[in-house]
C-alpha positions in Angstrom: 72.4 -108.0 89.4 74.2 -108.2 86.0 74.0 -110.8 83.5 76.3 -112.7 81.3 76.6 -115.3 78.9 79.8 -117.3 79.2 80.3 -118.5 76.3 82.8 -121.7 76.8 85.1 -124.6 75.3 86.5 -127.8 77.2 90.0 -128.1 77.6 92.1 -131.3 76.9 91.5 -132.3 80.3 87.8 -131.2 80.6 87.7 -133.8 77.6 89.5 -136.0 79.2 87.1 -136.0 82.4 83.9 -135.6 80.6 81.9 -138.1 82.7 82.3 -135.9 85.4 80.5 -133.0 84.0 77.4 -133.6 86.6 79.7 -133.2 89.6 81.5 -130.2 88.1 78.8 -128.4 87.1 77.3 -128.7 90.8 81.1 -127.8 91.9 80.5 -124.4 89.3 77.2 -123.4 91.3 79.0 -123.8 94.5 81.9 -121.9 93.5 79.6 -119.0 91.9 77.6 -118.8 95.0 80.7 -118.2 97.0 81.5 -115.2 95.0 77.6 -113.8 94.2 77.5 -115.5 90.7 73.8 -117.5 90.1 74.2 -119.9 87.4 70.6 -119.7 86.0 70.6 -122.4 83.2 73.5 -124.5 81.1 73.5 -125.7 77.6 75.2 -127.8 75.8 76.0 -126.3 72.4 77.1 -127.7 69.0 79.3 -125.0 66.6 81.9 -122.9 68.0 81.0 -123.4 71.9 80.9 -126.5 74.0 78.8 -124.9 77.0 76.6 -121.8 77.3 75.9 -120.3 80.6 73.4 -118.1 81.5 74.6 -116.4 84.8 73.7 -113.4 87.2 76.2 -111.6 89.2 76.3 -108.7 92.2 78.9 -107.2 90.2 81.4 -107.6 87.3 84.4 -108.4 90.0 82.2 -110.6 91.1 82.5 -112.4 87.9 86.1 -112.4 87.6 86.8 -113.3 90.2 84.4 -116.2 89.6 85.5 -116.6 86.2 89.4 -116.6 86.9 88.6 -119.7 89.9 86.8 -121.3 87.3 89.2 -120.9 84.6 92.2 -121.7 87.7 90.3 -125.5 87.8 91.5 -126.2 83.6 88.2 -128.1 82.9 86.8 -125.2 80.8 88.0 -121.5 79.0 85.2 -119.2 79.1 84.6 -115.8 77.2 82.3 -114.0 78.7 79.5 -111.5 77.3 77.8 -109.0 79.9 74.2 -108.4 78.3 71.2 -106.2 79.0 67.4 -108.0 79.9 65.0 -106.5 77.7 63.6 -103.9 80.1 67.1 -102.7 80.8 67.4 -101.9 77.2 64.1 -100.2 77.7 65.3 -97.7 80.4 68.6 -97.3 77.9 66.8 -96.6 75.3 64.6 -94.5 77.0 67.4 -92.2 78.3 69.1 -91.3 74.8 69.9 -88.1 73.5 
């Protein structure tokens, strides 16, 4: 599995619908799981970001095509980081010239 951080900002109708952010975000895990994505944890972040995700995939078309469903709704606009758990870094580290 790969991870990612999607880093995200409402859009004008995501603002407008904020009350619904419980169902959406149960509509999200749905959606992920129909294309291999695990949404581990959420956040709600102040600064340049609205939302955090923390999410696993099987692979990075997994995520797009995760990413562009989710992005096809208009509640959010995502930017998406792939990053490397610690003892992935190890094994990177470990295999340098």
């Amino acid at each position: 599995m790969s991870t990612y951080m999607l880093l995200c900002n409402f859009t004008e109708q995501g603002v407008r619908t904020i009350k619904e952010m419980p169902q959406r975000r149960a509509a999200a895990r749905e959606l992920g799981k129909k294309f291999g994505v695990d949404i581990k944890a959420g956040y709600l972040a102040m600064g340049t970001y609205d939302l955090i995700i923390h999410a696993e995939a099987t692979d990075d078309e997994a995520m797009a095509k995760f990413l562009l469903s989710l992005a096809a709704i208009g509640n959010v606009r995502t930017t998406s980081v792939k990053v490397f758990p610690e003892a992935d870094v190890d094994k990177i580290i470990a295999g340098l010239a």
